[in-house]
N, C-alpha and C positions, 0 to 999 in steps of 0.2 A: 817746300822746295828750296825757299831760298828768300832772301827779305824782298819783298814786293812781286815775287813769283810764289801763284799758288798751281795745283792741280788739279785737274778733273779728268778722272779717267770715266767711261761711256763704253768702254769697251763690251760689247755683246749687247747694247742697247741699243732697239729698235727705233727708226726713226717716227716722229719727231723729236723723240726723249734727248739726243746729244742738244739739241739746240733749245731746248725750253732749259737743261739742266744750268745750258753755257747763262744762258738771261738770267736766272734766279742767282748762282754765283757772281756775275758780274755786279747786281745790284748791289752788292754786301761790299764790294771792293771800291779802291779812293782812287781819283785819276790820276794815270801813269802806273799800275799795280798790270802787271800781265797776269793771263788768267791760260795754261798749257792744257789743251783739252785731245786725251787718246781717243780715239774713237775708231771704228768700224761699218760705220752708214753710209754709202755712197751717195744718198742724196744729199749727208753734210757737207759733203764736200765744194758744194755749190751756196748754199743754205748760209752756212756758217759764215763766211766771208763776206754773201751780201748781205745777212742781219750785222756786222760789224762796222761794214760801209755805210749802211742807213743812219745808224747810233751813232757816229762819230766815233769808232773805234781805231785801232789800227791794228792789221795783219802783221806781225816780223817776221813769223816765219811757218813754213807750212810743208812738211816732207811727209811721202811716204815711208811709213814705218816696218810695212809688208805688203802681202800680197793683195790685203784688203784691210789693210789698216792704217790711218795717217795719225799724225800730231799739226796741231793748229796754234800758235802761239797769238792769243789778244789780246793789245795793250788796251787799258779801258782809257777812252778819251777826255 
């Protein structure tokens, strides 16, 4: 995407797969690297955010993308 933005699209993956995919890419990345994760799970939508909080991550930004699909942007802490 862009230096220190990577991507992870999820889209059409069943939950829990967006949020094990987000932990397994996070680990590969250095602090301060965002990680923009598409997704389509409406229990990410809760999930994602509070496994970022737990981690020391941080949220910048989080919109809905459609009617049932968002983007979640994670700065890894």
């Amino acid at each position: 995407m862009g230096e220190g933005y990577y991507a992870l699209d999820s889209l059409g993956a069943v939950c829990p797969f967006p949020l094990i995919e987000a932990k397994d890419v996070m680990k590969t990345l250095q602090s301060g690297d965002h990680l923009v994760i598409d997704f389509d799970c409406t229990q990410a939508t809760e999930v994602i955010p509070q496994w970022a909080a737990t981690e020391g991550h941080e949220v910048t930004d989080f919109v809905e993308t459609g009617d049932a699909s968002w983007q979640i942007t994670v700065k890894k802490g």
